[in-house]
BAKOLVEX-524558 format. One record per atom (N, C-alpha, C, O, CB): residue number from 1; y, z, x; atom name. Coordinates in Angstrom, 2 decimals. Glycine has a CB too. Example, Ala and Ser with C-alpha at 12.3 -4.5 7.8 and 13.67 -1.06 7.14 Angstrom:
@num 1 c2 -5.69 c3 7.80 c1 13.19 atomo N
@num 1 c2 -4.50 c3 7.80 c1 12.30 atomo CA
@num 1 c2 -3.30 c3 7.80 c1 13.20 atomo C
@num 1 c2 -3.32 c3 8.46 c1 14.24 atomo O
@num 1 c2 -4.47 c3 9.05 c1 11.31 atomo CB
@num 2 c2 -2.25 c3 7.08 c1 12.85 atomo N
@num 2 c2 -1.06 c3 7.14 c1 13.67 atomo CA
@num 2 c2 0.03 c3 7.87 c1 12.90 atomo C
@num 2 c2 1.14 c3 8.04 c1 13.41 atomo O
@num 2 c2 -0.60 c3 5.72 c1 14.08 atomo CB
***
This chain:
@num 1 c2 109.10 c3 73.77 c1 94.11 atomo N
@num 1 c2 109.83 c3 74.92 c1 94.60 atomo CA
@num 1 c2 109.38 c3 76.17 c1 93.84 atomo C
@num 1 c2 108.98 c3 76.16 c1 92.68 atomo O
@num 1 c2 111.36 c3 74.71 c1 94.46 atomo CB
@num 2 c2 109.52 c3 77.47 c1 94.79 atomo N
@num 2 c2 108.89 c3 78.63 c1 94.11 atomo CA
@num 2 c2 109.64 c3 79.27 c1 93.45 atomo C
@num 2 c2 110.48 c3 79.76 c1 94.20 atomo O
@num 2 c2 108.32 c3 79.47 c1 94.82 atomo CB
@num 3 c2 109.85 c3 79.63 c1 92.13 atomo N
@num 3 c2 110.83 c3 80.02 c1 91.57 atomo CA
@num 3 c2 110.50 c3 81.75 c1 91.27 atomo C
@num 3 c2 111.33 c3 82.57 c1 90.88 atomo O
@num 3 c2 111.06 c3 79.02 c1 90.35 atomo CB
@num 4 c2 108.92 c3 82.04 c1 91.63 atomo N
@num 4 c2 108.66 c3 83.37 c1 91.36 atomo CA
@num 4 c2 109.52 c3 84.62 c1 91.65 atomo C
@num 4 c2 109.07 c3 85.05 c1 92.71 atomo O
@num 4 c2 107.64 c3 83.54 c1 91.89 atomo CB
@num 5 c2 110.58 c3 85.45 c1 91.22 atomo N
@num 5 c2 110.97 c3 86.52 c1 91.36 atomo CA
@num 5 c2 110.00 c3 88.07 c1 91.08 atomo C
@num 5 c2 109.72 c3 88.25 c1 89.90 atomo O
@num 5 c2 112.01 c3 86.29 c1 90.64 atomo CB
@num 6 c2 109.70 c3 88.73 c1 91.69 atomo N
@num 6 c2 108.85 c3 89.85 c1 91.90 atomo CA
@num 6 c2 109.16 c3 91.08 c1 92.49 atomo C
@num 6 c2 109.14 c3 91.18 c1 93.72 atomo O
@num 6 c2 107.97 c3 89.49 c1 92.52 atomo CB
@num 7 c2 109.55 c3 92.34 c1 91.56 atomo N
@num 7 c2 109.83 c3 93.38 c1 92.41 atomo CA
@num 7 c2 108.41 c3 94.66 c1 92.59 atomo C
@num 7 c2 107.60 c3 95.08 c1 91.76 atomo O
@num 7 c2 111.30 c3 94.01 c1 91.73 atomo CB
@num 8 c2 108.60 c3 94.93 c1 93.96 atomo N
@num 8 c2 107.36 c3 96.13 c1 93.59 atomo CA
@num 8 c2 107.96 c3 97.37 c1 94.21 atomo C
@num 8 c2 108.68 c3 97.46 c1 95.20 atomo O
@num 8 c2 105.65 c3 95.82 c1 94.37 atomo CB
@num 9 c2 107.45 c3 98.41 c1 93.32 atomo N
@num 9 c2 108.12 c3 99.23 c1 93.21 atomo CA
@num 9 c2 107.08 c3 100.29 c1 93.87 atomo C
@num 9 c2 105.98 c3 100.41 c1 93.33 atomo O
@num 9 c2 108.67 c3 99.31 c1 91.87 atomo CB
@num 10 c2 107.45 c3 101.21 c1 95.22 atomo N
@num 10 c2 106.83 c3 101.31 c1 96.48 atomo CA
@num 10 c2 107.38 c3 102.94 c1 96.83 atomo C
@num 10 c2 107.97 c3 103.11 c1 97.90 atomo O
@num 10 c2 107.35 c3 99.96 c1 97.62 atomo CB
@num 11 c2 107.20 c3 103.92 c1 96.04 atomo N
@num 11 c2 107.93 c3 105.02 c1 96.71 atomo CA
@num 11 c2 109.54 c3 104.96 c1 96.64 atomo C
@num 11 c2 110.07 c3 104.88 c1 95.53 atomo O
@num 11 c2 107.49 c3 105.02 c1 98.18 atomo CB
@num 12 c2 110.15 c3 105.00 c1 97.52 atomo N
@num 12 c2 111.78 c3 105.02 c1 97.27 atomo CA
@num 12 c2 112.01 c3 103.82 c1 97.51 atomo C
@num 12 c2 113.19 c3 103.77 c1 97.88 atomo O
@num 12 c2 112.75 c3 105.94 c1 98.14 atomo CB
@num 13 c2 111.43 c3 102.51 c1 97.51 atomo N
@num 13 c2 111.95 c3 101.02 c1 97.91 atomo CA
@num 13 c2 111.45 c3 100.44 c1 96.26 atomo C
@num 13 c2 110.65 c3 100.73 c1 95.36 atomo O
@num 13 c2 110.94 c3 100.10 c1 99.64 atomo CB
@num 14 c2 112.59 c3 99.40 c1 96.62 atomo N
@num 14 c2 112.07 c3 98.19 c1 95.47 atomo CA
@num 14 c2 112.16 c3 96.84 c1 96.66 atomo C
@num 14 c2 113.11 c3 96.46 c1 97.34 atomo O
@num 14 c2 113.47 c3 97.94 c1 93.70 atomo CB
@num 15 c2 110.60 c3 96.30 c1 96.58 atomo N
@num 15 c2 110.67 c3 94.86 c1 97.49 atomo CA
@num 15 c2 110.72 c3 94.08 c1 96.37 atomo C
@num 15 c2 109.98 c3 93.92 c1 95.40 atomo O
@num 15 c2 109.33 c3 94.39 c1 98.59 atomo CB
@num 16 c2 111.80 c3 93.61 c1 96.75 atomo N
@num 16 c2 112.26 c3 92.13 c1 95.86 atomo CA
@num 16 c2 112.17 c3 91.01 c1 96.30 atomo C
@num 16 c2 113.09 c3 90.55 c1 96.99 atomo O
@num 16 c2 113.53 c3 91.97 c1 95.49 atomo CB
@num 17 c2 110.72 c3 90.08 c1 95.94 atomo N
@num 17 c2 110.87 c3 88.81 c1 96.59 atomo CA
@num 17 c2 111.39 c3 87.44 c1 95.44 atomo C
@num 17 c2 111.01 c3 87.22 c1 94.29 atomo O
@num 17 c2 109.29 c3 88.53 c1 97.30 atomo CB
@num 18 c2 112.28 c3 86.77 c1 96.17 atomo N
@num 18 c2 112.93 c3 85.68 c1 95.36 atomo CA
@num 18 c2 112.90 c3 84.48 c1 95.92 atomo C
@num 18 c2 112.61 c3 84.56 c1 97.11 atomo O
@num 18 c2 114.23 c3 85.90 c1 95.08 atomo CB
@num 19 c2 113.14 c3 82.99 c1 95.40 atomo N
@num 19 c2 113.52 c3 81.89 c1 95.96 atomo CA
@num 19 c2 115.15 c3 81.85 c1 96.49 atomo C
@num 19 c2 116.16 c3 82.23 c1 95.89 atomo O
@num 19 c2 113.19 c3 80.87 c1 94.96 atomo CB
@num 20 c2 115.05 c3 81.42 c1 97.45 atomo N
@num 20 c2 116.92 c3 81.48 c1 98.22 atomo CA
@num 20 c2 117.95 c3 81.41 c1 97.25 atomo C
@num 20 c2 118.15 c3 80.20 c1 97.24 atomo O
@num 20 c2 117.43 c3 80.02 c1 99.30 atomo CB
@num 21 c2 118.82 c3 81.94 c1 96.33 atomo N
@num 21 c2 119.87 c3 81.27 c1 96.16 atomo CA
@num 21 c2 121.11 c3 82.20 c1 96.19 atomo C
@num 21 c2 120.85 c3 83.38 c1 95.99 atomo O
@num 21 c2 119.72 c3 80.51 c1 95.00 atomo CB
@num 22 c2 121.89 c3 82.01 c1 96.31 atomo N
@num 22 c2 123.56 c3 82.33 c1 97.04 atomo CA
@num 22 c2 123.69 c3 83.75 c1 95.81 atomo C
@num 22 c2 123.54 c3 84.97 c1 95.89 atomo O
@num 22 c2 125.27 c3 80.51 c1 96.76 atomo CB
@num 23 c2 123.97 c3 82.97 c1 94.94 atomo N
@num 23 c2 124.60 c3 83.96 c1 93.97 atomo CA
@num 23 c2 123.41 c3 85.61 c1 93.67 atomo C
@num 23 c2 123.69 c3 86.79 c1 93.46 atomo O
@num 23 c2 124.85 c3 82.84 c1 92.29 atomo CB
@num 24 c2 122.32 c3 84.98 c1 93.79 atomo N
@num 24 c2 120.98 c3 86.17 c1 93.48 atomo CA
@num 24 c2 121.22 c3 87.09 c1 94.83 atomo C
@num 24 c2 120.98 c3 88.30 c1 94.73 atomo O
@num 24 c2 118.98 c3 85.34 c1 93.45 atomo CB
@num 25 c2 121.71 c3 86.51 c1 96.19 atomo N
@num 25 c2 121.52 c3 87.36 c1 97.11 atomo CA
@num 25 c2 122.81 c3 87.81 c1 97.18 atomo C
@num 25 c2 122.90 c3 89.00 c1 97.49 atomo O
@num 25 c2 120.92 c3 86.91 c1 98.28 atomo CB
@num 26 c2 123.89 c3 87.21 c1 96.98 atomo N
@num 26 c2 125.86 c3 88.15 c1 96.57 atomo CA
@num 26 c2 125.16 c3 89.46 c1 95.55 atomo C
@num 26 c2 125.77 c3 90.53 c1 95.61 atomo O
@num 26 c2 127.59 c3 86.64 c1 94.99 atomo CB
@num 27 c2 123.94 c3 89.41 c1 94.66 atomo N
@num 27 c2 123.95 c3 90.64 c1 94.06 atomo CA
@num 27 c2 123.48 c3 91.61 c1 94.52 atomo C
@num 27 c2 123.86 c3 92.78 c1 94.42 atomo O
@num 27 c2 123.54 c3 90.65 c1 93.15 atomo CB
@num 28 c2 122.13 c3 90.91 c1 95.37 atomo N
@num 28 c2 120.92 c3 92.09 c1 95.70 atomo CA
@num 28 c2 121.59 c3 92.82 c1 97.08 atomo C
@num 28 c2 121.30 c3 93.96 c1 97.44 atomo O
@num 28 c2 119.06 c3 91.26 c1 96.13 atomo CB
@num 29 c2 122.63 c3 91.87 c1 97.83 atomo N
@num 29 c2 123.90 c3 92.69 c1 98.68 atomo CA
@num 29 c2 124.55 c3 93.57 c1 98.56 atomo C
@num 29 c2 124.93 c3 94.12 c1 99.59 atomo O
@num 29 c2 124.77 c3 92.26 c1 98.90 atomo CB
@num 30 c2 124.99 c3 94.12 c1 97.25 atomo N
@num 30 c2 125.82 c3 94.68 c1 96.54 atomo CA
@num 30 c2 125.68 c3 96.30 c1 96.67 atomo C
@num 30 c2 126.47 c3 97.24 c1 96.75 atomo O
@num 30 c2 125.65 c3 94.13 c1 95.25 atomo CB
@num 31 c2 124.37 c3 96.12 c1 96.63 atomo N
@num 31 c2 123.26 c3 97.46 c1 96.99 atomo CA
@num 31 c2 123.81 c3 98.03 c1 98.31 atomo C
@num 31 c2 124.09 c3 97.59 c1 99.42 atomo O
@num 31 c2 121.43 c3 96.96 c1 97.26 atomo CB
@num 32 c2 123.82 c3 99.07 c1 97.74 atomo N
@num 32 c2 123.94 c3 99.80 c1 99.45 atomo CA
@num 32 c2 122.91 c3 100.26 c1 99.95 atomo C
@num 32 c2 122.11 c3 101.00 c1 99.38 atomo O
@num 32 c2 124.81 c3 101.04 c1 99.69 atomo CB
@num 33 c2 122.84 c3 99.85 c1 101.08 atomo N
@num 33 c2 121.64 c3 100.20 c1 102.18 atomo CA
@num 33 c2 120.32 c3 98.79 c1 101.79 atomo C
@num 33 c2 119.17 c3 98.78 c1 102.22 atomo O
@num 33 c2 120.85 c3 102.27 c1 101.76 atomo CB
@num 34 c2 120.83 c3 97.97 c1 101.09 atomo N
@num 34 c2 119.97 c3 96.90 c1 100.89 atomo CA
@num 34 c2 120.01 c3 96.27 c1 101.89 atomo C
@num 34 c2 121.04 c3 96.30 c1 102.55 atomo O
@num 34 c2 120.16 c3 96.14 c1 99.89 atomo CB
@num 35 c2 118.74 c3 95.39 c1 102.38 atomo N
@num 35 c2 118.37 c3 94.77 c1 103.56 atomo CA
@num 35 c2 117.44 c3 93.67 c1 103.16 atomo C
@num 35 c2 116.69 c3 93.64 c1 102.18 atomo O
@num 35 c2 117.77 c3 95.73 c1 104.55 atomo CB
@num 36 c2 117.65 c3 92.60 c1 104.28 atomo N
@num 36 c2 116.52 c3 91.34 c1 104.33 atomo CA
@num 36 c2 115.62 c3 91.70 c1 105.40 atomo C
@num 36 c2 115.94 c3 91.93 c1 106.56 atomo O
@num 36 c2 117.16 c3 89.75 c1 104.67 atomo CB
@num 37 c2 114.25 c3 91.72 c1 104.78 atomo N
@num 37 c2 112.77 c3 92.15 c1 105.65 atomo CA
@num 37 c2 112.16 c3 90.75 c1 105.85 atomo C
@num 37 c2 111.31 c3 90.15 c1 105.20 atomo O
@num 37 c2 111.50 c3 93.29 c1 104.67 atomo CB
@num 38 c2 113.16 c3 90.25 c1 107.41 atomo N
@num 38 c2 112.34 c3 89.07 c1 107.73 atomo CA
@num 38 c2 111.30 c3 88.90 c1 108.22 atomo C
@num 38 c2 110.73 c3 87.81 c1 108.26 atomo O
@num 38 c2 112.75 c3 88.46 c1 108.29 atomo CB
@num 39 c2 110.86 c3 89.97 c1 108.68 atomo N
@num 39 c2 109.07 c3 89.22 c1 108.68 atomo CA
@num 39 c2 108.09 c3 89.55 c1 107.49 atomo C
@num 39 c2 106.88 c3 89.58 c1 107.70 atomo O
@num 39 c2 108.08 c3 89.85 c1 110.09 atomo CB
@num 40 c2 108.53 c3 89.76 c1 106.48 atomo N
@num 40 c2 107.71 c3 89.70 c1 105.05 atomo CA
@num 40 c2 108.76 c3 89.13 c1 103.92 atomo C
@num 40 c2 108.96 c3 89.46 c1 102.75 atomo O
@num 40 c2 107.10 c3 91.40 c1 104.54 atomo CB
@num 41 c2 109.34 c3 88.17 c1 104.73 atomo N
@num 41 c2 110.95 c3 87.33 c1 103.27 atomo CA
@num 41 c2 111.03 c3 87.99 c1 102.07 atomo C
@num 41 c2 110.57 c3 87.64 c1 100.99 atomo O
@num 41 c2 110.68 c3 85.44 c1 102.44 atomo CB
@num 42 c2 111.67 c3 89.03 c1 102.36 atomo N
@num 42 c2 111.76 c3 89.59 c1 101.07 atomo CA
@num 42 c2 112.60 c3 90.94 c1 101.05 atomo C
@num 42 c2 112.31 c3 91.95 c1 101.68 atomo O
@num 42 c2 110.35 c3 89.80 c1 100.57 atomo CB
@num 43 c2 113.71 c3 90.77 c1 100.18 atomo N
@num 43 c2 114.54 c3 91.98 c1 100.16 atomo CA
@num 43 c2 114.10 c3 93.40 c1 100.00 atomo C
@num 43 c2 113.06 c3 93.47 c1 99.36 atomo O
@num 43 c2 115.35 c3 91.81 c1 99.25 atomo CB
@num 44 c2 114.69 c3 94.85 c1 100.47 atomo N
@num 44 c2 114.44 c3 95.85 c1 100.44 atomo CA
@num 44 c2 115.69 c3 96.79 c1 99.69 atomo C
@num 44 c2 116.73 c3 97.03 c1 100.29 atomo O
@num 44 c2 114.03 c3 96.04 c1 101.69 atomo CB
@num 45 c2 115.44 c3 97.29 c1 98.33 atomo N
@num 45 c2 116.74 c3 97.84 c1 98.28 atomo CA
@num 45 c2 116.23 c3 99.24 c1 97.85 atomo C
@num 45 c2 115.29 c3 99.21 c1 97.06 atomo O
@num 45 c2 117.86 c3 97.06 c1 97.26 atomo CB
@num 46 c2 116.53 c3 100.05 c1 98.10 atomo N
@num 46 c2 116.49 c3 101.68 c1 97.63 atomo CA
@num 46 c2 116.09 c3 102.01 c1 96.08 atomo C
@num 46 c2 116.86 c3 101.61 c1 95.20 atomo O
@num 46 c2 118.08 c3 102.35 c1 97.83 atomo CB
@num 47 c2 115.01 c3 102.66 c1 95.73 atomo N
@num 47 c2 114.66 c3 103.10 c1 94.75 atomo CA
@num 47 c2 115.21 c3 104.37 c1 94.06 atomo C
@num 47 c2 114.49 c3 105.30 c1 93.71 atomo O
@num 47 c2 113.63 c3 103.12 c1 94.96 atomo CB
@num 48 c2 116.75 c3 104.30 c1 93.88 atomo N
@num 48 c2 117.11 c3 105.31 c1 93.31 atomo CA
@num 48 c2 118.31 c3 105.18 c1 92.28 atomo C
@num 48 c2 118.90 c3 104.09 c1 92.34 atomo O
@num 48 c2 117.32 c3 106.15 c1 94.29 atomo CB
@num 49 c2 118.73 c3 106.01 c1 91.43 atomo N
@num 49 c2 119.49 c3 106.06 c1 90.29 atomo CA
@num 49 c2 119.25 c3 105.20 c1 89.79 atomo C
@num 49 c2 118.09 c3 105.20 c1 89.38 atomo O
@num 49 c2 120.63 c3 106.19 c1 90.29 atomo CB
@num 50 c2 120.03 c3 103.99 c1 89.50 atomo N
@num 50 c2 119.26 c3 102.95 c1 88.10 atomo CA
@num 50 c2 119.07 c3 101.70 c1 88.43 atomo C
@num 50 c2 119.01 c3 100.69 c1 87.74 atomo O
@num 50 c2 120.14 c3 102.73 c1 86.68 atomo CB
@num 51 c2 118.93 c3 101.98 c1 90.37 atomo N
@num 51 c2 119.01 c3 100.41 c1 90.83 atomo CA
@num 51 c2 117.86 c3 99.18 c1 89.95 atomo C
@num 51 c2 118.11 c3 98.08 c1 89.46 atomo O
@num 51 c2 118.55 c3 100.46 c1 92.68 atomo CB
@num 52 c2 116.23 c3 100.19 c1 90.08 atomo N
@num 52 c2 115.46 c3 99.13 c1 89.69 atomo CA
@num 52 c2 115.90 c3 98.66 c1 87.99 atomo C
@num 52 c2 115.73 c3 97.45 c1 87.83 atomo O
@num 52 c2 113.84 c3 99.64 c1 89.90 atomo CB
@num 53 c2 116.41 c3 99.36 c1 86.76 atomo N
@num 53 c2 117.12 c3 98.75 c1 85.31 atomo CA
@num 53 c2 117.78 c3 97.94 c1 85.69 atomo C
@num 53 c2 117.56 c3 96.84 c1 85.18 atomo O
@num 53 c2 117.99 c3 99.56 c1 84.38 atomo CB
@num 54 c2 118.72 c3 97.99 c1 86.57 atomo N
@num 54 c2 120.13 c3 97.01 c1 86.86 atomo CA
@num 54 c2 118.91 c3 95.45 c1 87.83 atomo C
@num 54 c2 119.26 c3 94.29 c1 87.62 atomo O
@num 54 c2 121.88 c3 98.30 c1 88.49 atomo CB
@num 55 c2 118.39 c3 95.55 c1 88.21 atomo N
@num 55 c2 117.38 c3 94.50 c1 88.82 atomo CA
@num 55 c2 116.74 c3 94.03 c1 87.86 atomo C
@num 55 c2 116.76 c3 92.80 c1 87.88 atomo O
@num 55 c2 116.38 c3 94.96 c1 89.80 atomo CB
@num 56 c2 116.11 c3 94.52 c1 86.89 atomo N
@num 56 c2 114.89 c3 94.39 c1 85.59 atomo CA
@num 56 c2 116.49 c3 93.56 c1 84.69 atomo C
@num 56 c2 116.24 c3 92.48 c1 84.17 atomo O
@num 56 c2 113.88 c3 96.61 c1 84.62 atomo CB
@num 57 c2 117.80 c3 94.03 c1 84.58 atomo N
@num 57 c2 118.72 c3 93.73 c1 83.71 atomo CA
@num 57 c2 119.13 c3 92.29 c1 84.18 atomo C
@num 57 c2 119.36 c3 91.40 c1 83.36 atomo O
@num 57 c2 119.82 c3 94.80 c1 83.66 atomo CB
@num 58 c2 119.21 c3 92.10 c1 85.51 atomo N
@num 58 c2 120.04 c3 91.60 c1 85.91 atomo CA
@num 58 c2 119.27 c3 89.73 c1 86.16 atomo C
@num 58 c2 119.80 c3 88.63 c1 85.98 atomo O
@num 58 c2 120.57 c3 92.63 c1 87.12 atomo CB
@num 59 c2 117.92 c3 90.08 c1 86.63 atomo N
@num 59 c2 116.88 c3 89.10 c1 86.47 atomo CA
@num 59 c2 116.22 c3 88.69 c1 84.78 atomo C
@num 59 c2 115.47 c3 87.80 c1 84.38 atomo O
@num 59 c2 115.72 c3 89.73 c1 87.43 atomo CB
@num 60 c2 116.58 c3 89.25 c1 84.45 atomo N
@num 60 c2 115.97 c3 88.90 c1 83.00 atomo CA
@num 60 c2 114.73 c3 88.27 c1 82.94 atomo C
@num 60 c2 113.77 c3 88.70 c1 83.57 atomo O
@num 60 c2 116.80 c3 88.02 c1 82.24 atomo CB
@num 61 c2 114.66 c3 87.08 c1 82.07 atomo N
@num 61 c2 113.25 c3 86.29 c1 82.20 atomo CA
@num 61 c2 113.03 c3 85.21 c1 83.27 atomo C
@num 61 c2 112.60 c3 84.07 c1 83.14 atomo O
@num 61 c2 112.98 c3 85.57 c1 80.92 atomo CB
@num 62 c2 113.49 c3 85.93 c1 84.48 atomo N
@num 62 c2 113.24 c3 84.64 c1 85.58 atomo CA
@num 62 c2 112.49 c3 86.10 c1 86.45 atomo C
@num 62 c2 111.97 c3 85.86 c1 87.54 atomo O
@num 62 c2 115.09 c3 83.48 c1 86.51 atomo CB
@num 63 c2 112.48 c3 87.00 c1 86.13 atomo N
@num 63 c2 111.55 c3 87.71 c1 86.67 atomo CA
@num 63 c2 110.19 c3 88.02 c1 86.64 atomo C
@num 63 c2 110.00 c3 89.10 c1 86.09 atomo O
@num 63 c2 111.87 c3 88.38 c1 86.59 atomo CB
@num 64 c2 109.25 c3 87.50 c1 87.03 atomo N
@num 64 c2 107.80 c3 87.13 c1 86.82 atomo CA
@num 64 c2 107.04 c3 88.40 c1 86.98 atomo C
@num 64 c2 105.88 c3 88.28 c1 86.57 atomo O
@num 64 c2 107.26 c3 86.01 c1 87.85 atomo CB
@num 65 c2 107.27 c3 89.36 c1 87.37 atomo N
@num 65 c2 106.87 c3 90.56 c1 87.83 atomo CA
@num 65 c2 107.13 c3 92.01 c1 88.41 atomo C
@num 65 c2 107.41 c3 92.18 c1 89.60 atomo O
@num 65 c2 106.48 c3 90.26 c1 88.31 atomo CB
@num 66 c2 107.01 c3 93.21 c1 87.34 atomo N
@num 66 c2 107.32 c3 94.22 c1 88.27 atomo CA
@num 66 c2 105.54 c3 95.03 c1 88.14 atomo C
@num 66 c2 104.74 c3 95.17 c1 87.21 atomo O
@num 66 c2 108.97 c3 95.30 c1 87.67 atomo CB
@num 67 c2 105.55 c3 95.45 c1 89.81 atomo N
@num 67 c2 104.48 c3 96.08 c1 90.11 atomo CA
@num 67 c2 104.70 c3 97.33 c1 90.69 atomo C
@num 67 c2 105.47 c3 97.48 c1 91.65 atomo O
@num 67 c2 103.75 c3 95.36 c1 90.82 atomo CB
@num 68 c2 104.13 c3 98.14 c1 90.22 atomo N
@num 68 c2 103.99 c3 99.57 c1 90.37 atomo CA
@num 68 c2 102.81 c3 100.32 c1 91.58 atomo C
@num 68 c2 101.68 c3 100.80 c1 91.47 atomo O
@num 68 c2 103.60 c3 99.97 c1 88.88 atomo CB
@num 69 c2 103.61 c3 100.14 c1 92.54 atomo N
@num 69 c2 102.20 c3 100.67 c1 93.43 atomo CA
@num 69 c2 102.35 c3 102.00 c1 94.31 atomo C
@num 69 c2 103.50 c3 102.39 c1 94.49 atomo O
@num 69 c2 101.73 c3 99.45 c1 94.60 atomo CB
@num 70 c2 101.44 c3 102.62 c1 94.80 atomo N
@num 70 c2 101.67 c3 103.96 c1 95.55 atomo CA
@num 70 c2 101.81 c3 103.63 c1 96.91 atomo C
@num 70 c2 101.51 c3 102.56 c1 97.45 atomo O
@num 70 c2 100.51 c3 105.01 c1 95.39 atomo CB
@num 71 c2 102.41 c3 104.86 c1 97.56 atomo N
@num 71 c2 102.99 c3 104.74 c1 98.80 atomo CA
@num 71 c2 101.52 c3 104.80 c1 99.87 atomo C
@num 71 c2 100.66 c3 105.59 c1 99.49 atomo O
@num 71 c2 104.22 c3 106.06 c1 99.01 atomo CB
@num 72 c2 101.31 c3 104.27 c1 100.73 atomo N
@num 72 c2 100.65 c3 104.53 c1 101.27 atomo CA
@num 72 c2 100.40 c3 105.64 c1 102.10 atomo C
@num 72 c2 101.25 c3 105.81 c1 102.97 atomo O
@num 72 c2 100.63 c3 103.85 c1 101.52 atomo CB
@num 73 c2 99.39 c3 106.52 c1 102.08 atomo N
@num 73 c2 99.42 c3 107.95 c1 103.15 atomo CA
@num 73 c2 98.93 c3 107.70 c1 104.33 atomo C
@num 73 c2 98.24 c3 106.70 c1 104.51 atomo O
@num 73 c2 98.56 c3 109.22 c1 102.71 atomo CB
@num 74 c2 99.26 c3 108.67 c1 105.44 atomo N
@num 74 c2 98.38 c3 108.50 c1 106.48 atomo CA
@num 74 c2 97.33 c3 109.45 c1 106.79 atomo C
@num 74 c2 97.97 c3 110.49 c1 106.62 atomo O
@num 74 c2 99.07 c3 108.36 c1 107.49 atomo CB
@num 75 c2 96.28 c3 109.79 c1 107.09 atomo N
@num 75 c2 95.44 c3 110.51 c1 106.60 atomo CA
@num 75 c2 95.22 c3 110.88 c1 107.70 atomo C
@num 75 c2 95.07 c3 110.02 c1 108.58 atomo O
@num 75 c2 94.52 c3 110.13 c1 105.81 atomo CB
@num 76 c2 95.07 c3 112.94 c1 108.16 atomo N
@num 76 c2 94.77 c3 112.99 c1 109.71 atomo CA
@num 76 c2 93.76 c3 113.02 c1 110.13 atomo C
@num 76 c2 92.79 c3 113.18 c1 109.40 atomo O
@num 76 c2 95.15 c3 113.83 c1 110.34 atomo CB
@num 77 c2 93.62 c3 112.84 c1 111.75 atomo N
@num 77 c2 92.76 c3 112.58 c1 112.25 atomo CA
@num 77 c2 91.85 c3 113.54 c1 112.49 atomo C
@num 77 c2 92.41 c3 114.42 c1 113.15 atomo O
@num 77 c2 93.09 c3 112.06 c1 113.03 atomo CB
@num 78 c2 90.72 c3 113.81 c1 112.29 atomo N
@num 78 c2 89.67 c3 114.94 c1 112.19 atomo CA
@num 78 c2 88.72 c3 114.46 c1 113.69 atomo C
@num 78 c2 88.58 c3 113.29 c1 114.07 atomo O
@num 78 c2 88.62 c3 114.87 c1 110.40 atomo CB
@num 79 c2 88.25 c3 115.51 c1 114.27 atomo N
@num 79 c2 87.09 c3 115.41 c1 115.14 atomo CA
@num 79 c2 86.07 c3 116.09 c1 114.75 atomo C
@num 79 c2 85.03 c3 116.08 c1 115.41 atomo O
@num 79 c2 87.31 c3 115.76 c1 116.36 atomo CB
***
């Protein structure tokens, strides 16, 4: 079983991917405006005030990873 917990940190989102369990998702619920992104299994919760500390706090050492990545742009179209 996959026990990897992983948040990446994406512009104003934190994707939080976890293995299923009850009590981890009663927290990551808690969040307002938090959501399950079922076609990439993996929670979405808002990157703002101290959500991602309280995630980093709250996972402790069962958290395998936080990644820091940029938002993707869209770049216009030139002729």
């Amino acid at each position: 079983m996959d026990t990897t917990i992983t948040i990446e940190v994406v512009g104003t989102r934190l994707f939080v991917q976890m293995p299923k369990n009850a009590a981890d998702i009663q927290y990551i619920r808690s969040f307002s405006h938090a959501y399950w992104d079922r076609g990439a299994f993996r929670w979405i919760v808002p990157n703002y005030k101290r959500n991602l500390e309280l995630l980093k706090t709250y996972f402790g050492e069962r958290l395998t990873a936080v990644v820091y990545a940029t938002p993707a742009t869209v770049s216009p179209i030139t002729d």
